[in-house]
N, CA, C and O atoms as a CHARMM CRD file, in Angstrom:
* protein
*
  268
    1    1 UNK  N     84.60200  14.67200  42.47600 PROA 1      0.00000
    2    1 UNK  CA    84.00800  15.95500  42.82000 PROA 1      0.00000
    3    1 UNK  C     83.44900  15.88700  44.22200 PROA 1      0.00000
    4    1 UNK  O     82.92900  14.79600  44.45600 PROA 1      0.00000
    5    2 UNK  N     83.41700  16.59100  45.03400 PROA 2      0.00000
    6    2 UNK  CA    83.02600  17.00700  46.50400 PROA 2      0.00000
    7    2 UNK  C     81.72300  16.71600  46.26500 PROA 2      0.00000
    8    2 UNK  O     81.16800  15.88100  46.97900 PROA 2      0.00000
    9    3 UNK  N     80.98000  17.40100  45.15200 PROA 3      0.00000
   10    3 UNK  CA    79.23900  17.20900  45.72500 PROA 3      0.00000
   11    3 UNK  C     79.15800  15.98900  45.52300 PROA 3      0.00000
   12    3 UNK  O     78.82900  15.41700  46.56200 PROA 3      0.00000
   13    4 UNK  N     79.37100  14.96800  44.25700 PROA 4      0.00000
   14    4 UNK  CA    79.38100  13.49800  44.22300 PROA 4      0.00000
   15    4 UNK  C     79.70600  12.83000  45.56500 PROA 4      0.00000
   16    4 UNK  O     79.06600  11.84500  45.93500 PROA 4      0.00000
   17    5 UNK  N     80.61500  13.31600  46.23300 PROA 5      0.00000
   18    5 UNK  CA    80.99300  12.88100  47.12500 PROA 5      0.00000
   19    5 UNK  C     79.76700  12.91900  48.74300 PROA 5      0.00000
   20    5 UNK  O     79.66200  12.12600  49.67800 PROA 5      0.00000
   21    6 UNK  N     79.08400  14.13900  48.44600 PROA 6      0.00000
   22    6 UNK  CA    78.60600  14.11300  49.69300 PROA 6      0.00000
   23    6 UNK  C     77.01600  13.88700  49.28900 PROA 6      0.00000
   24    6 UNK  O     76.19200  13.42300  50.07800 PROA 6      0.00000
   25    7 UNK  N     76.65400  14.38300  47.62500 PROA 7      0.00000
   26    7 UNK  CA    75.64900  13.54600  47.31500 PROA 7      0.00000
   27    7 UNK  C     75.08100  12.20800  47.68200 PROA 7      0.00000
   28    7 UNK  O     74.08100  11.79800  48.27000 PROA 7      0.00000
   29    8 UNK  N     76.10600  11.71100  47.10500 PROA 8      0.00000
   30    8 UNK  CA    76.54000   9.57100  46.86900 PROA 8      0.00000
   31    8 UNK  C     76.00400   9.63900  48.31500 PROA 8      0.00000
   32    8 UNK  O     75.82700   8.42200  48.36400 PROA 8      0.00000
   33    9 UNK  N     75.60000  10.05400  49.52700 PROA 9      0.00000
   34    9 UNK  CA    75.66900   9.98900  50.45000 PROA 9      0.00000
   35    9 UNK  C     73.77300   9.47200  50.30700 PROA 9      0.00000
   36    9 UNK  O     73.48700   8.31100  50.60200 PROA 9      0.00000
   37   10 UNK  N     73.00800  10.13900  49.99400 PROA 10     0.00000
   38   10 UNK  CA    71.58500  10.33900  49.49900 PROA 10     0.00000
   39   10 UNK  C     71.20000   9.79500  48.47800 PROA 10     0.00000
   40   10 UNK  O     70.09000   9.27500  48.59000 PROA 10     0.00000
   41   11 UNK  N     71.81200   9.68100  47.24900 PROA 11     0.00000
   42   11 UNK  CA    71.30200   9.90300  46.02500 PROA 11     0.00000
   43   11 UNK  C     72.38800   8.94400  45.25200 PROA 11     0.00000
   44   11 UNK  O     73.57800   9.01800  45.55900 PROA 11     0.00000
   45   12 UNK  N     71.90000   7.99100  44.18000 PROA 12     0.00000
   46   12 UNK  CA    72.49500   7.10200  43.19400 PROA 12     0.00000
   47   12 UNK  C     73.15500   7.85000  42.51000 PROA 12     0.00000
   48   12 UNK  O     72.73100   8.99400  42.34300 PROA 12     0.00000
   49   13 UNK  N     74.43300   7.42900  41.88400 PROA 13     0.00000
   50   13 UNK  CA    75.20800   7.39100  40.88200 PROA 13     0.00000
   51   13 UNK  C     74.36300   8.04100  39.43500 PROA 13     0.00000
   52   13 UNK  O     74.93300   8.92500  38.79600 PROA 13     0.00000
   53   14 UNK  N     73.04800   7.55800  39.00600 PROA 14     0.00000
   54   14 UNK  CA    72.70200   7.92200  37.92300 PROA 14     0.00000
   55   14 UNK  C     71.62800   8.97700  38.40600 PROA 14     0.00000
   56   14 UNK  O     71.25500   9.82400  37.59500 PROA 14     0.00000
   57   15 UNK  N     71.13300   8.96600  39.64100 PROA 15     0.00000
   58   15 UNK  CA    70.39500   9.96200  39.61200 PROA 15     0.00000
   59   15 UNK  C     71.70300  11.29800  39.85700 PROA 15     0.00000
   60   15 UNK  O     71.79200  12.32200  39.18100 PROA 15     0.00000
   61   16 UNK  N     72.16500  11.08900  40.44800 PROA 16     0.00000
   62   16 UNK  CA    73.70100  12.61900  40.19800 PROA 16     0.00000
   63   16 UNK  C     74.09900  13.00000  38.79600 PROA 16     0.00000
   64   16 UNK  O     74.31000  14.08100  38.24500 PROA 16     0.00000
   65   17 UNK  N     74.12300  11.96300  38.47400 PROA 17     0.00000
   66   17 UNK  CA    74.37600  11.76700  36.66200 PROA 17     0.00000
   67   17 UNK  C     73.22700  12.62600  36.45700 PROA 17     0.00000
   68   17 UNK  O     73.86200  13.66000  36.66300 PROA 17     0.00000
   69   18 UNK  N     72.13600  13.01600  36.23700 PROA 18     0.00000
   70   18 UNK  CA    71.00200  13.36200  35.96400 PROA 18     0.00000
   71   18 UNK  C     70.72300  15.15600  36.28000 PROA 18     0.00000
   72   18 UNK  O     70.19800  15.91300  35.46400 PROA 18     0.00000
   73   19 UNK  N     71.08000  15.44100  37.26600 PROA 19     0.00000
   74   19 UNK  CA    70.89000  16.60300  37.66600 PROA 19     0.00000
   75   19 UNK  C     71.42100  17.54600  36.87300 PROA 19     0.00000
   76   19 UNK  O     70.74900  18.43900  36.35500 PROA 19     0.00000
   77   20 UNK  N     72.88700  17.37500  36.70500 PROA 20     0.00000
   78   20 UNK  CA    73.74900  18.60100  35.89600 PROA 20     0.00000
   79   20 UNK  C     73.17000  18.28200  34.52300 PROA 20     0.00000
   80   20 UNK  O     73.71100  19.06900  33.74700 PROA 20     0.00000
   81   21 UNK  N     72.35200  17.52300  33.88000 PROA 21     0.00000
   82   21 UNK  CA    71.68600  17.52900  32.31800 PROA 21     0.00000
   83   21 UNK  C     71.07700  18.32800  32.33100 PROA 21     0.00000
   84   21 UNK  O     70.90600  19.16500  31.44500 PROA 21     0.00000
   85   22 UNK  N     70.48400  18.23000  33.62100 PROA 22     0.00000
   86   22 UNK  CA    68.53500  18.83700  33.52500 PROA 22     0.00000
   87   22 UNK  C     68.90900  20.24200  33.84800 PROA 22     0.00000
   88   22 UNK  O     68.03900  21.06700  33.57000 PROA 22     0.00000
   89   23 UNK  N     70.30200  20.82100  34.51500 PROA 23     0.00000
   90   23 UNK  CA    70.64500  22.04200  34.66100 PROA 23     0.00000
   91   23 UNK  C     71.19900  23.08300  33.64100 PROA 23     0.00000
   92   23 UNK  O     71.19300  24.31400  33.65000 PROA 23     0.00000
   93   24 UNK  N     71.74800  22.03800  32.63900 PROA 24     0.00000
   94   24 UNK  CA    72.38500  22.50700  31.39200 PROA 24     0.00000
   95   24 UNK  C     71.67100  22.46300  30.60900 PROA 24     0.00000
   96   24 UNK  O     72.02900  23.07000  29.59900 PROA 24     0.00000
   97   25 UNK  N     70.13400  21.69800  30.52600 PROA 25     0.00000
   98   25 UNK  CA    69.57200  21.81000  29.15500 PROA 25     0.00000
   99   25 UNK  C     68.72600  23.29300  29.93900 PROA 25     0.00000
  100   25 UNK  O     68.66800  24.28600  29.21400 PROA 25     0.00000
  101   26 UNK  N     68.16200  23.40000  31.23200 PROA 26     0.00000
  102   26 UNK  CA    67.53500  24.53800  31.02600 PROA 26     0.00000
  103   26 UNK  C     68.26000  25.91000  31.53500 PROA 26     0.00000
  104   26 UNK  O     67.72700  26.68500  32.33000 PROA 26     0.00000
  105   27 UNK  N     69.66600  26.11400  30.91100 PROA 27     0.00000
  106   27 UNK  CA    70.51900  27.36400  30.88400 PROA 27     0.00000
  107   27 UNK  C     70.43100  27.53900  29.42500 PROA 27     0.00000
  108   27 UNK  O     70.14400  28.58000  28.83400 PROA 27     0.00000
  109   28 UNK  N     70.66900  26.58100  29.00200 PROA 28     0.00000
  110   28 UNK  CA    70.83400  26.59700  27.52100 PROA 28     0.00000
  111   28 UNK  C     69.40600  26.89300  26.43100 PROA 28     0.00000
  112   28 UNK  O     69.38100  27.18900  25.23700 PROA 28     0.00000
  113   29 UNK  N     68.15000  26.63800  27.55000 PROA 29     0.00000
  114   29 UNK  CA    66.66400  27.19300  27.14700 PROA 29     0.00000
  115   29 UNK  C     66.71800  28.68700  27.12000 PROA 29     0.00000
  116   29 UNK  O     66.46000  29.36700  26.12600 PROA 29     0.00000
  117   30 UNK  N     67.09500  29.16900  28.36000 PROA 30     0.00000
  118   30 UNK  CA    67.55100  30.67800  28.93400 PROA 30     0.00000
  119   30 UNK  C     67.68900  31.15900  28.51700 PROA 30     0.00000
  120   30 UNK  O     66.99700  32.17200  28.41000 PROA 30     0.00000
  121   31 UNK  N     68.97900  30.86400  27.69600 PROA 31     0.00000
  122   31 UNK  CA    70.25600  31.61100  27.00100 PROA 31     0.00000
  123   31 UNK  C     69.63700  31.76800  25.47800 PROA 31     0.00000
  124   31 UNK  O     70.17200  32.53700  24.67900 PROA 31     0.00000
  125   32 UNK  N     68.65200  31.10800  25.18300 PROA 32     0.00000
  126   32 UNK  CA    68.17500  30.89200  23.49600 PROA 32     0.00000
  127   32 UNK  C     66.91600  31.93800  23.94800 PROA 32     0.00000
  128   32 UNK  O     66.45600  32.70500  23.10200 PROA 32     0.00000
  129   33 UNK  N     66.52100  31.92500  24.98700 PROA 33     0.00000
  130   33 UNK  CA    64.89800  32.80900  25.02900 PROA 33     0.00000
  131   33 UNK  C     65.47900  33.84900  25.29600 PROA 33     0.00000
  132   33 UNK  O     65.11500  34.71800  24.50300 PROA 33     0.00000
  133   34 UNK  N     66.52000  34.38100  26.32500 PROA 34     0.00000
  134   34 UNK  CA    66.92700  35.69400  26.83700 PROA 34     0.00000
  135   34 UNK  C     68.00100  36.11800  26.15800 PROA 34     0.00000
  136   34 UNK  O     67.79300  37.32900  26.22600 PROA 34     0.00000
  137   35 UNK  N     68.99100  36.00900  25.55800 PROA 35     0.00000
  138   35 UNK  CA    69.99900  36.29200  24.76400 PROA 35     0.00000
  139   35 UNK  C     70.05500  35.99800  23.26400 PROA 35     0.00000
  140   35 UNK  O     70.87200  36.65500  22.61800 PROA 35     0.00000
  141   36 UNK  N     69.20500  34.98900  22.54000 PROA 36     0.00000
  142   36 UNK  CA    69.17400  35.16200  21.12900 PROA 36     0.00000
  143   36 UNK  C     68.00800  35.66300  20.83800 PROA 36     0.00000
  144   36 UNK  O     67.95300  36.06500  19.67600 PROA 36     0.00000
  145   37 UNK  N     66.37700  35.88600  21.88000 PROA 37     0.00000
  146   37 UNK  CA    65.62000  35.84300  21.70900 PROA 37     0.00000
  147   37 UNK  C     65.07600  35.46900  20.91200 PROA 37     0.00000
  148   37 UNK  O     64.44700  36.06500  20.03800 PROA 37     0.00000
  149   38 UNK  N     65.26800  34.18000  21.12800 PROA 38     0.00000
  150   38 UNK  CA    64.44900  32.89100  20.06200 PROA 38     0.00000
  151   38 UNK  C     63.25700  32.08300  21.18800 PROA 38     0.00000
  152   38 UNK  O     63.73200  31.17200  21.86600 PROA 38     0.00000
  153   39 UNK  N     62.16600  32.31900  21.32600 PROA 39     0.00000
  154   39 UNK  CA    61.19400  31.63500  22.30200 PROA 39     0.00000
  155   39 UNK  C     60.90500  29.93100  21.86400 PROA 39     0.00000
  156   39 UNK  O     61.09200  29.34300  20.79800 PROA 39     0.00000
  157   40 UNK  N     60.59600  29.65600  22.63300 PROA 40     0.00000
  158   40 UNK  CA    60.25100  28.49200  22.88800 PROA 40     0.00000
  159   40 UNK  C     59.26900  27.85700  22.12600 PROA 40     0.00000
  160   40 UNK  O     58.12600  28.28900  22.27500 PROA 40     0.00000
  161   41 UNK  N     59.45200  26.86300  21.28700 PROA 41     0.00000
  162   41 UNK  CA    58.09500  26.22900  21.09400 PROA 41     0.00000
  163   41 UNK  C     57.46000  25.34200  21.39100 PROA 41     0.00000
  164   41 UNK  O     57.60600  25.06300  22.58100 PROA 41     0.00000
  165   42 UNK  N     56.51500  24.47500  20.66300 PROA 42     0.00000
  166   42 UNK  CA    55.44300  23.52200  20.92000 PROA 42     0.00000
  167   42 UNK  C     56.36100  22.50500  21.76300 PROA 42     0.00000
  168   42 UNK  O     56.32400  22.22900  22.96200 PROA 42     0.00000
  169   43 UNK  N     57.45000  21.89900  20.41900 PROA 43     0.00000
  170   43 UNK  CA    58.16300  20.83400  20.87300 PROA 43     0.00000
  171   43 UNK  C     58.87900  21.72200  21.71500 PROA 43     0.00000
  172   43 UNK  O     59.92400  21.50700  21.10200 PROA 43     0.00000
  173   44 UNK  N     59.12600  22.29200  22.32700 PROA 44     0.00000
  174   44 UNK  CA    60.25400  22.23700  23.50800 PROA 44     0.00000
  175   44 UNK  C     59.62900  22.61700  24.19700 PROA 44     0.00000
  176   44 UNK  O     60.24100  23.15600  25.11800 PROA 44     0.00000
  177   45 UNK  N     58.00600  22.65800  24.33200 PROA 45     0.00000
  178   45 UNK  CA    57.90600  22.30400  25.77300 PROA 45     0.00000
  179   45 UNK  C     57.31700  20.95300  25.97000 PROA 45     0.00000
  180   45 UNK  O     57.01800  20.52300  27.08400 PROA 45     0.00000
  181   46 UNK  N     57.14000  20.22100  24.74000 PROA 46     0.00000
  182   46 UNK  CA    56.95300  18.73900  25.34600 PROA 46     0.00000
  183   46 UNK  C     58.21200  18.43400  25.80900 PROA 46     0.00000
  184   46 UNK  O     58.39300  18.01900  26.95400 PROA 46     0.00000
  185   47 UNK  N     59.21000  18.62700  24.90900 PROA 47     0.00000
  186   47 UNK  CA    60.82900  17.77300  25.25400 PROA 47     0.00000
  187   47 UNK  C     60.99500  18.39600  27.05200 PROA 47     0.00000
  188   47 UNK  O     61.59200  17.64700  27.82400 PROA 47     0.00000
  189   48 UNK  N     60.47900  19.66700  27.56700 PROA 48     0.00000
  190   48 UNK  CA    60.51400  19.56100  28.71100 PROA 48     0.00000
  191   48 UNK  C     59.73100  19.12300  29.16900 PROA 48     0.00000
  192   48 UNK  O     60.39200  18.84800  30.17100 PROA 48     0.00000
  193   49 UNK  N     58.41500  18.59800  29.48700 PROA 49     0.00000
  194   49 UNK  CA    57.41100  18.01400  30.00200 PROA 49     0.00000
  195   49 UNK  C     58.58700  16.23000  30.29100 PROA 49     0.00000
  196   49 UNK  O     58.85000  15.54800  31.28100 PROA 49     0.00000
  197   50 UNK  N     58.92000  16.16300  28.93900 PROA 50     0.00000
  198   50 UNK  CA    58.92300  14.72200  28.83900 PROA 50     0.00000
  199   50 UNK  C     60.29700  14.36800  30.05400 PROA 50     0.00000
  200   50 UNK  O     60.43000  13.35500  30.74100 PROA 50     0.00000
  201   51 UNK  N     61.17500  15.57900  29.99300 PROA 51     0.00000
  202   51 UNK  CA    62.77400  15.64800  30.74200 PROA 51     0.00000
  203   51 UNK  C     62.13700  15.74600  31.83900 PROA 51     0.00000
  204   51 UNK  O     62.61100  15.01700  32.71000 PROA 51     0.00000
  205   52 UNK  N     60.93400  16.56800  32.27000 PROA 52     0.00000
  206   52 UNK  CA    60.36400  17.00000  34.21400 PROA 52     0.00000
  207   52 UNK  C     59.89800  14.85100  34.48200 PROA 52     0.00000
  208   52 UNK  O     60.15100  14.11700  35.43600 PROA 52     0.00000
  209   53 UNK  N     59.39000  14.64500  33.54000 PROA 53     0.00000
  210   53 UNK  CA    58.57500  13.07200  33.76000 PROA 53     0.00000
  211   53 UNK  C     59.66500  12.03000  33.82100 PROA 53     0.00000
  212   53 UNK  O     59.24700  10.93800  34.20900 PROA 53     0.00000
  213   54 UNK  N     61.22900  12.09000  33.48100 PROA 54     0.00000
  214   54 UNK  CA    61.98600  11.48700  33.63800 PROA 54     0.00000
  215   54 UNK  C     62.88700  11.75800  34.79500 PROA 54     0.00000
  216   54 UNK  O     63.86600  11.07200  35.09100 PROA 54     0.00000
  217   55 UNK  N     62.53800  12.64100  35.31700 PROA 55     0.00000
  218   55 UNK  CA    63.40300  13.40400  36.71000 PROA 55     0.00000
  219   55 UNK  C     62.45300  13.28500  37.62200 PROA 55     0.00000
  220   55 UNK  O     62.93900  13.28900  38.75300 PROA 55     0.00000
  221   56 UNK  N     60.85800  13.13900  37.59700 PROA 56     0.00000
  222   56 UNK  CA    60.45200  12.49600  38.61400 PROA 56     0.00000
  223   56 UNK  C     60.16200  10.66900  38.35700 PROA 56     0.00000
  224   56 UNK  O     59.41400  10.06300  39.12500 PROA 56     0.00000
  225   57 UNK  N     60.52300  10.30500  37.75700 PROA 57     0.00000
  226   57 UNK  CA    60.42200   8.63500  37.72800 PROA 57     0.00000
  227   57 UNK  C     61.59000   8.41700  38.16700 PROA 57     0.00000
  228   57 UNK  O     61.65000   7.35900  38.79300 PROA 57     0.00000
  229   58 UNK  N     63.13900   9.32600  38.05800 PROA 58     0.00000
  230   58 UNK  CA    64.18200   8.68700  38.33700 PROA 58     0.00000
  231   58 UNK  C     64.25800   9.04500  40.06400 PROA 58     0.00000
  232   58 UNK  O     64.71200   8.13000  40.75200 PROA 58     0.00000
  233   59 UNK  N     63.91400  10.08900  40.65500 PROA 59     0.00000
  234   59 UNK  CA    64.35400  11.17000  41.78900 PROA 59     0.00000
  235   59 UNK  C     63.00800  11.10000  42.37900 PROA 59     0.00000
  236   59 UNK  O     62.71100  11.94600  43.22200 PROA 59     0.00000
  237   60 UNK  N     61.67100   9.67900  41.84500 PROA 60     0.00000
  238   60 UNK  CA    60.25000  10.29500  42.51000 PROA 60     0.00000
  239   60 UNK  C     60.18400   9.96700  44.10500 PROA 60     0.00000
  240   60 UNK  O     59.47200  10.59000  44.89400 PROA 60     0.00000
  241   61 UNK  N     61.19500   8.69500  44.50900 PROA 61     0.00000
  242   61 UNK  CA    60.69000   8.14700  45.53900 PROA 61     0.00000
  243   61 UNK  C     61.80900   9.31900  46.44900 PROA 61     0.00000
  244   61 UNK  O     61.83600   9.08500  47.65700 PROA 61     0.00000
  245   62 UNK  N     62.39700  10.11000  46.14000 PROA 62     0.00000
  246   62 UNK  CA    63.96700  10.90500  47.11800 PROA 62     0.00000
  247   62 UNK  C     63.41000  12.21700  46.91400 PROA 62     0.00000
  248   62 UNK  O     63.80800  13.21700  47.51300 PROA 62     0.00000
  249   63 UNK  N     62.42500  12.20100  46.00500 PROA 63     0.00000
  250   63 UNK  CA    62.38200  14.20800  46.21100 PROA 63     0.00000
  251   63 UNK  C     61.71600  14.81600  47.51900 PROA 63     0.00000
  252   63 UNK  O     61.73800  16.01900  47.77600 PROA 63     0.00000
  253   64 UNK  N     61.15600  13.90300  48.26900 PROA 64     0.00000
  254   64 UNK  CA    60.56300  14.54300  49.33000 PROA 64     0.00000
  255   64 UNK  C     62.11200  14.85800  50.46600 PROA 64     0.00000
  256   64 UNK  O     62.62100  15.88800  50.90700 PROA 64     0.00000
  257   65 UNK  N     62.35800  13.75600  50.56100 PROA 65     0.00000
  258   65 UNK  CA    63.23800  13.39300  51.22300 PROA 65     0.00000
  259   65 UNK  C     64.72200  14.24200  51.38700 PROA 65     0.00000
  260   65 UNK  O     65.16700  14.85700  52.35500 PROA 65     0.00000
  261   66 UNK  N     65.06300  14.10200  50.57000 PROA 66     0.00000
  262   66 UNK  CA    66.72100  14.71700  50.16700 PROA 66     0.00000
  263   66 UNK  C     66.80700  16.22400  49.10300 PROA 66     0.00000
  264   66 UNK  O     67.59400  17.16600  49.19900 PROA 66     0.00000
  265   67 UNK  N     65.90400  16.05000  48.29800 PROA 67     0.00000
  266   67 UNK  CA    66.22800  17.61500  47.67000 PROA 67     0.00000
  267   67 UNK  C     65.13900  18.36400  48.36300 PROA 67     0.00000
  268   67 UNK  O     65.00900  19.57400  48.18100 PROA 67     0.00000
């Protein structure tokens, strides 16, 4: 893929790996709050708390930097 490609340039292999998860799990939040209108609960907003705390431990020392 092109962005891998010009990513890989900045950013590790698993942190690229990482991004399109964290993009698909919160379309797929979206799509359950705005289109089935099913809201959100307790646990899903820890399970996001816990996904934001794993995207800055993986991406903490590059987020200033590159994104």
């Amino acid at each position: 893929m092109p962005a891998n490609r010009f990513g890989h340039a900045t950013l590790t292999a698993p942190q690229l790996k990482m991004i399109p998860e964290v993009i698909g799990i919160a379309v797929v939040l979206g799509f359950n709050a705005l289109r089935l209108r099913d809201p959100m609960r307790t646990p899903g907003f820890i399970a996001m708390a816990l996904i934001a705390a794993a995207v800055f431990v993986k991406l903490g020392s590059r987020l200033g930097e590159s994104l």
